[in-house]
C-alpha positions, 0 to 999 in steps of 0.5 A: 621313344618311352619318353615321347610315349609318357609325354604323350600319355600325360597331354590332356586329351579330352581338354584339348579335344573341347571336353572340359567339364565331366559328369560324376553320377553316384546312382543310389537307389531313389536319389542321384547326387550330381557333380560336374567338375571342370579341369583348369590347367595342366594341358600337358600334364593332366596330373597336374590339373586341379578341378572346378565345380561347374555344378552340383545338385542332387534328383530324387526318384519315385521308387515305382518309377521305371529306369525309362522315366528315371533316364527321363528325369534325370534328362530334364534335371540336367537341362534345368540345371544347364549342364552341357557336357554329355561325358559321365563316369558313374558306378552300378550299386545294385543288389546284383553286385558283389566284392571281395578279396581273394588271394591267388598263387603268383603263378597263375598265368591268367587271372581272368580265366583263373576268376571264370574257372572259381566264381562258384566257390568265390561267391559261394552261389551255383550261377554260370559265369556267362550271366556275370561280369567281373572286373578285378584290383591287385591289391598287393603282390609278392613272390608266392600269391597275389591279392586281388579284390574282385568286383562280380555284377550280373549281365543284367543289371549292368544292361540296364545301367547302360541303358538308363545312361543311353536314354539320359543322353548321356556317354558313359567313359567309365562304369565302376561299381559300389562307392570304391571311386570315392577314395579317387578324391584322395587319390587325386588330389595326393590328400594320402600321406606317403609316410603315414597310416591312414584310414579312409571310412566312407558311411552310406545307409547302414554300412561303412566302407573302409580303406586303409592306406599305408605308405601311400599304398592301398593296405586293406579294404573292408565293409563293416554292416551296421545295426540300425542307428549305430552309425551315428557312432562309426569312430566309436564302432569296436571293429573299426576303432581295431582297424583303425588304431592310432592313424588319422581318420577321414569321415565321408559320405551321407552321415558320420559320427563324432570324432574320437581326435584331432587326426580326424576329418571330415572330407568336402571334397572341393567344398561340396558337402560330405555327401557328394564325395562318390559323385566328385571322385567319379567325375575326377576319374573321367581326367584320370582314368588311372585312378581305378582299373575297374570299368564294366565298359567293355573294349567296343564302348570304350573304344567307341569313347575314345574314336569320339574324342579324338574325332573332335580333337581333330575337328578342332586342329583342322579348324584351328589349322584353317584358322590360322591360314586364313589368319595368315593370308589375311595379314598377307593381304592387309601388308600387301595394301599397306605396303602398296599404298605407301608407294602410291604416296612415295609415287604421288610426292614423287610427282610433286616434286618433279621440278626439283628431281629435274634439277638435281637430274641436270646437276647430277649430268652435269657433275658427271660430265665434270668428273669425266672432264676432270679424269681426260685432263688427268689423262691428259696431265699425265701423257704431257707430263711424260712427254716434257719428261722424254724431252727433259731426260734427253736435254739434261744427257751429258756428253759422253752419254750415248742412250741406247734405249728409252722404254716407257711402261704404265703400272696399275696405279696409273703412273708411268715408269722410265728404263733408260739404258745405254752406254758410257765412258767412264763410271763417273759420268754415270754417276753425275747423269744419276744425279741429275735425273734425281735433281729433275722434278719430273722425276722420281725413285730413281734406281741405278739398275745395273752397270758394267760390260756392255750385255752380249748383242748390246755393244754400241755400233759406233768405234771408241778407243778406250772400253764402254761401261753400260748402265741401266736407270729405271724412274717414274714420271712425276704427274 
């Protein structure tokens, strides 16, 4: 069963069900960056897929506009550019969103209620936790504490994020918050080394985003503020040069510095420029939801995603179904002609050659009148045979012979079988009789049967003066 249920996971549901490309949105302020990424391959094993850039474009804002013609724009920069999926994953950075890491007893049953009972002294900030939603990461975990990172967004700005989507026209499957979701492109792609440190500087305005990975695993994250023009010098940074020590370095995002090694890279995440890296790891988690446990979707939105997909998955197995049925019938039907007009041809050749089935018809009569002639003289043959036979055997009898009894039997093989018996005076004359039978060519296998004393009921009714010696020969009639 746990097999059946890990196959089924790994099936590329959303391919299957006709979604084949997904919308990255990274929302920043005035400008937002584009990417639709395409999913090719791995029907049944989404981890397996690799990704094409269907599109990739950026829209530019007017500050003063509203969120409405903000959706507005973004919905005709979507119909110029003609994308034509609806699905989009995006992330909420607003001023109303805060993160950080925490560490907590393992022995807290609920992290959840633990986080609603601590957000005050969390955030450091008096605000009632009816006015926030939060989602959280572990990090790491052990026998004493928990280390999670802690994602905190008020109601409103969530609100409206949703609802800048909804007039877009579009149908958010993922909602995340800040540029976390552009280590996805890492992530998914297995760029992270297993057995190596690495760190992960993502740069946006005056800040950089800094996680380090370890052994393939998440080992830290930090958010380092710059002064305004140091971060044309980010490798150079004092703070991130500890952080970062001697492991590779890889630069993403809207500016970087220069490289202090050859360990360091510059990511293009499938060959857009560095500043789409947010955008396409948004899009890479709508394949891969496993990427980030982070999403402001609550369960009925979530849900209501997932009823659409398999809606259409369903459409698409019953047109499927029906497809081949009709598919079927129709090659029924077209073997079904075929077949028929093959036996009107045979029919038509047929006719044309009824003189010479009439024929071959009369000769067929007439050699099974033949083989019926043949087989009644065979018969025949056979029943002259036995009487010339009967007639020889009493002819060929010696005096001093007397025959009691002449029985004539049929076998399966169609030939008749002679039982001679009757008496004699000496054993001698038996023997000569003996072999004058075999001397006989309507005769064969002749076989003595027995001789001796006459049989009790079986003595001769004539009077002799001297004992009888009966015998019994058994032969076949020759045909």
């Amino acid at each position: 069963m746990k097999l059946i249920n890990r196959v089924f996971k790994n099936i590329n549901i959303k391919r299957i069900a006709g979604f084949h490309s997904i919308l990255g949105i990274d929302l920043n302020g005035a400008i937002v960056r584009i990417v639709e990424l395409s999913s090719i391959g791995g029907v049944f094993n989404r981890f397996h897929s690799y990704y094409k850039v269907v599109n990739c474009f950026s829209i530019e804002f007017n500050p003063t506009d509203n969120f409405v013609t903000k959706a507005e724009n973004l919905s005709k920069g979507l119909l110029a550019n003609k994308v034509k999926s609806k699905l989009a994953v995006s992330s909420i950075q607003s001023l109303g969103m805060r993160s950080l890491i925490t560490t907590l007893p393992s022995s807290v049953p609920n992290i959840d209620e633990w986080i609603r009972d601590h957000c005050e002294r969390l955030l450091k900030v008096p605000i009632s936790p009816r006015d926030l939603s939060f989602c959280y990461e572990v990090l790491s975990k052990d026998d004493s504490s928990i280390s999670i990172e802690i994602t905190f967004i008020r109601n409103f700005d969530l609100n409206e994020c949703k609802l800048f989507f909804k007039n877009a026209g579009l149908e958010l499957i993922a909602l995340g918050a800040g540029v976390r979701d552009a280590q996805n492109v890492l992530m998914g792609t297995n760029y992270v080394p297993t057995s190596e440190k690495m760190s992960f500087v993502y740069c946006r305005k005056d800040k950089a985003f800094l996680t380090t990975f370890e052994n393939g695993r998440i080992l830290s994250r930090q958010t380092i503020v710059f002064e305004p023009g140091e971060l044309s010098d980010v490798l150079l940074h004092e703070e991130i040069s500890s952080i970062v020590g001697d492991g590779g370095v890889m630069l993403a995002g809207e500016s970087s510095g220069g490289s202090k090694s050859s360990k360091d890279e510059m990511l293009r995440p499938f060959g857009l420029h560095s500043e789409y890296t947010l955008a396409a790891g948004l899009a890479m988690r709508g394949f891969l939801p496993e990427l980030s446990p982070v999403n402001f979707l609550d369960k009925t939105e979530q849900a209501h995603t997932e009823e659409k997909i398999y809606a259409s998955l369903f459409k698409r197995v019953v047109l499927a179904c029906g497809t081949i049925t009709i598919a079927l019938l129709l090659t029924q039907s077209l073997v079904s002609a075929y077949l028929q007009s093959k036996i009107q041809n045979l029919e038509y050749e047929i006719l044309a050659m009824g003189p010479s089935y009439t024929e071959v018809a009369a000769l067929e009569q007439r050699v099974n009148g033949l083989r019926m002639e043949t087989e009644d003289t065979r018969a025949l043959s056979r029943r002259s045979n036995v009487a010339r036979a009967l007639h020889e055997i009493a002819a060929i009898t010696p005096s001093g012979i007397w025959l009691g009894k002449v029985q004539l039997s049929k076998e399966e093989n169609l030939k008749y079988k002679i039982s001679i018996t009757g008496y004699s005076k000496e054993s001698t004359q038996i023997a000569e009789y003996l072999k004058l039978l075999e001397r006989n060519h309507l005769c064969s296998n002749v076989i003595l049967i027995r001789s001796g004393s006459p049989r009790e009921g079986q003595a001769p009714v004539r009077k002799v003066s001297s004992p009888e010696v009966s015998f019994e020969i058994k032969a076949v009639v020759n045909e």
